[in-house]
N, C-alpha and C positions, 0 to 999 in steps of 0.2 A: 569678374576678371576684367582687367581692363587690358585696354590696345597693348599697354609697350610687350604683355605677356602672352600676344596671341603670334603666330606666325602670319600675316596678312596672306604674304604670297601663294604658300604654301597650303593655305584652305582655299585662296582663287582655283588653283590648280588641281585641287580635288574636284570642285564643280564643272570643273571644265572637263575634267575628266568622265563624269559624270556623265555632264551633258554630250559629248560626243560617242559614247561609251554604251551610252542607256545602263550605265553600273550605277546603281544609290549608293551612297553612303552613311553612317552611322548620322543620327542625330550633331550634332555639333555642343548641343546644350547639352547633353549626357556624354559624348566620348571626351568632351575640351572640358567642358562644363562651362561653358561661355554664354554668360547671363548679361552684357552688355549693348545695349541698343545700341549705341556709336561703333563696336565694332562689329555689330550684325554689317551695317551699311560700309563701312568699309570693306569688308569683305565682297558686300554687294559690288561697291563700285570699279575693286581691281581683279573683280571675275566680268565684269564688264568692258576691262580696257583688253583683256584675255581677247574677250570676242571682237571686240574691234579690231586687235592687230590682227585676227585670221580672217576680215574681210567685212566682219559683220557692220551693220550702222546701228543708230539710236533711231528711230522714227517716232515716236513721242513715248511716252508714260503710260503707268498701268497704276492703280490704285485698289489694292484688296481691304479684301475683310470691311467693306462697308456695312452689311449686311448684317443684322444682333442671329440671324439665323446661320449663318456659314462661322460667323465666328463662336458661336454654339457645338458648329458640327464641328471643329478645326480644333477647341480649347486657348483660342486668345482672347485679348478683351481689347483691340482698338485698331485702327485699321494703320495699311503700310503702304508704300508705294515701290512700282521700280521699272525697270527702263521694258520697253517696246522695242525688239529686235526686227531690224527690217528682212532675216532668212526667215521669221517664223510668219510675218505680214501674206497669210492666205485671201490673196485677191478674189471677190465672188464674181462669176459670170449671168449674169440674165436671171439674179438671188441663187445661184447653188456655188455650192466649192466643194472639192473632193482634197481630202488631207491624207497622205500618205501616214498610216498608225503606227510604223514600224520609228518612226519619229522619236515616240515619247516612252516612258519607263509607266510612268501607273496615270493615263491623261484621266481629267474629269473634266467638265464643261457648264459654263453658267452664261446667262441670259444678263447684258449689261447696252449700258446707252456709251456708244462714242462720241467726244468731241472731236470738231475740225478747229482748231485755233486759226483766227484771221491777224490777230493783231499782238504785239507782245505782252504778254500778262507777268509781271514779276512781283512776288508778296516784299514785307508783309502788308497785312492789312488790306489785302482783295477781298472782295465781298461777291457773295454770289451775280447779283448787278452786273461788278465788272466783267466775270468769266462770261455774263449773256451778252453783252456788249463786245467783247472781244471774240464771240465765235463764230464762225462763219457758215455752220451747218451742223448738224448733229445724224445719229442713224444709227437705227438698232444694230445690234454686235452679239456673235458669239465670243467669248473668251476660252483657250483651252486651256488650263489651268495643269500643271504638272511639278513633280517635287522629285530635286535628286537626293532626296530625304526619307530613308526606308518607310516602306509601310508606311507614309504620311505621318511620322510619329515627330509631331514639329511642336516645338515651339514659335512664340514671334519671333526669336532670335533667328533662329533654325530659316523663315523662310523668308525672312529679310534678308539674309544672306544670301538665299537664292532667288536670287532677284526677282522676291515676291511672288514666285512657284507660278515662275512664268512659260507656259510652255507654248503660245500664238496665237493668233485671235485673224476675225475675219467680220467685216459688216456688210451692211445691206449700201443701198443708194444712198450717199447724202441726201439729206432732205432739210433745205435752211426754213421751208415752215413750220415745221415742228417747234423750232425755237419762238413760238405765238404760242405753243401749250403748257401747261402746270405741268412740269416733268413729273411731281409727284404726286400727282396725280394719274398718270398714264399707267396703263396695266402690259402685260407681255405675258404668251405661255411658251412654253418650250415642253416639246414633245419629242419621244425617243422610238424609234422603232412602230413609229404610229400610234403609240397611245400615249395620253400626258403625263410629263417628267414631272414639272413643278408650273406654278403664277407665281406673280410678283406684282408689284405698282413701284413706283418712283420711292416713294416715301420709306420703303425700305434700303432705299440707300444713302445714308445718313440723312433722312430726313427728305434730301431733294439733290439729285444727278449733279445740278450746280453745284450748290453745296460742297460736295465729295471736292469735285477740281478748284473749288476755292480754296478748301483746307490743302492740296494738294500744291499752290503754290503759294501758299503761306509756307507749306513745311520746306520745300523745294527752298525758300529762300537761307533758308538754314545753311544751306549748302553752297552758296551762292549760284543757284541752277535757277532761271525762269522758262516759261513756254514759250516759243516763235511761231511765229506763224508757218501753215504747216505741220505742226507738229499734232499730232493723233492723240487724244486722251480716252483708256477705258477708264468709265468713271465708277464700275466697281458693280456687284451682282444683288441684283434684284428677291431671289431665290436660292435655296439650299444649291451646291454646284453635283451635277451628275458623273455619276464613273462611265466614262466610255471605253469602247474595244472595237477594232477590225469588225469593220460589217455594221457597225452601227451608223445610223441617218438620224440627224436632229431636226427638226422645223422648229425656227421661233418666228412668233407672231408678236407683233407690237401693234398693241392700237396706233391708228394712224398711219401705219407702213405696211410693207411691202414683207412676205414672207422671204427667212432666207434659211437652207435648208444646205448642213454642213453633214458631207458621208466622212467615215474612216476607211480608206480603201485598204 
């Protein structure tokens, strides 16, 4: 199905509705039957201008489905990206954050590396190289991953649309030495209610954390969108992502850093 036969506006306004609602909605690739990558992301983009006119910002990028393991648990085959809301931007204090639960419709959570972008990065043709050159710090990250797409029953289209089943994220301390290690190389565990949820290493995320936000503004340029500095990148999940609920306490541990440890109040 292509663009001129989807209603754009009118599927923003579902998610929006969604999203302030905590109501899912039907699949989109089942109730429309909309099987087009171009207009997943436009839908993306004018449920995003949604949130902007009610106040919201962009604060950088998120990039999913890095992982051959999340995209197993999910049923897609290639990763996606999409914006970074500055109301869901859960600041940590001394590594803890407390997320109010009642937030999200069916939240899960994964173990990812953020970027701090120092300098402008526009594709195509960036190379990991340049994203290490251009970043000013990195630091382990919780992502909380949420879908206004019943029962998780997505397709790529499905959660392209939704702005890549973004539901807020929160990291540990900058830390610009880290950028001296093989990201994929580096390991992380993430633990749930005191005992271990899942591990991970870099290399589960296409390859290497770099990597991810390379291809991420290669694709970005498609759109004519690049990174600023300032701008925040999750560069996508290490491990399978966990279902949370009210009452649950994550710890993730990143070699080389600092624990940070997100509750759902």
């Amino acid at each position: 199905m292509n663009g001129s036969t989807l209603d754009i506006a009118a599927l923003s306004a579902q998610l929006e509705h969604a999203w302030t609602t905590r109501t899912p909605v039907q699949p989109l690739s089942e109730a429309l039957g909309m099987t087009d990558l171009d207009d997943a992301y436009r839908v993306q983009q004018a449920w995003t201008q949604r949130r902007l006119a009610a106040g919201d910002q962009i604060v950088g990028r998120k990039i999913g489905l890095t992982s051959q393991a999340v995209q197993r648990q999910l049923g897609v085959d290639q990763p996606d990206f999409g914006n970074l809301l500055g109301s869901r931007y859960f600041k940590a204090s001394a590594g803890r954050v407390d997320v109010p639960a009642d937030l999200f419709i069916q939240p899960r959570v994964e173990g990812e590396l953020a970027f701090l972008i120092g300098q402008p990065l526009r594709g195509p043709d960036v190379t990991m190289q340049d994203v290490l050159a251009a970043t000013e710090a990195v630091a382990y990250s919780l992502e909380i991953v949420d879908s206004r797409i019943e029962n998780w029953r997505i397709k790529l289209v499905d959660t392209v649309a939704d702005n890549a089943s973004f539901g807020g994220f929160c990291h540990a301390d900058w830390q610009p030495d880290l950028l001296t290690r093989d990201f994929s190389a580096l390991s992380m565990t993430l633990s749930k209610n005191g005992g271990e949820a899942g591990t991970g290493t870099g290399v589960a995320c296409l390859e290497n954390p770099a990597l991810a936000v390379a291809w991420l503004v290669n694709t970005l340029a498609r759109f004519d969108v690049a990174l600023s500095p300032g701008d925040i990148v999750m560069s996508g999940a290490w491990m399978p992502v966990v279902p949370a609920a009210s009452g649950d306490e994550f710890v993730l541990e990143g070699e080389g850093g600092q624990p940070l440890t997100l509750t759902f109040s």
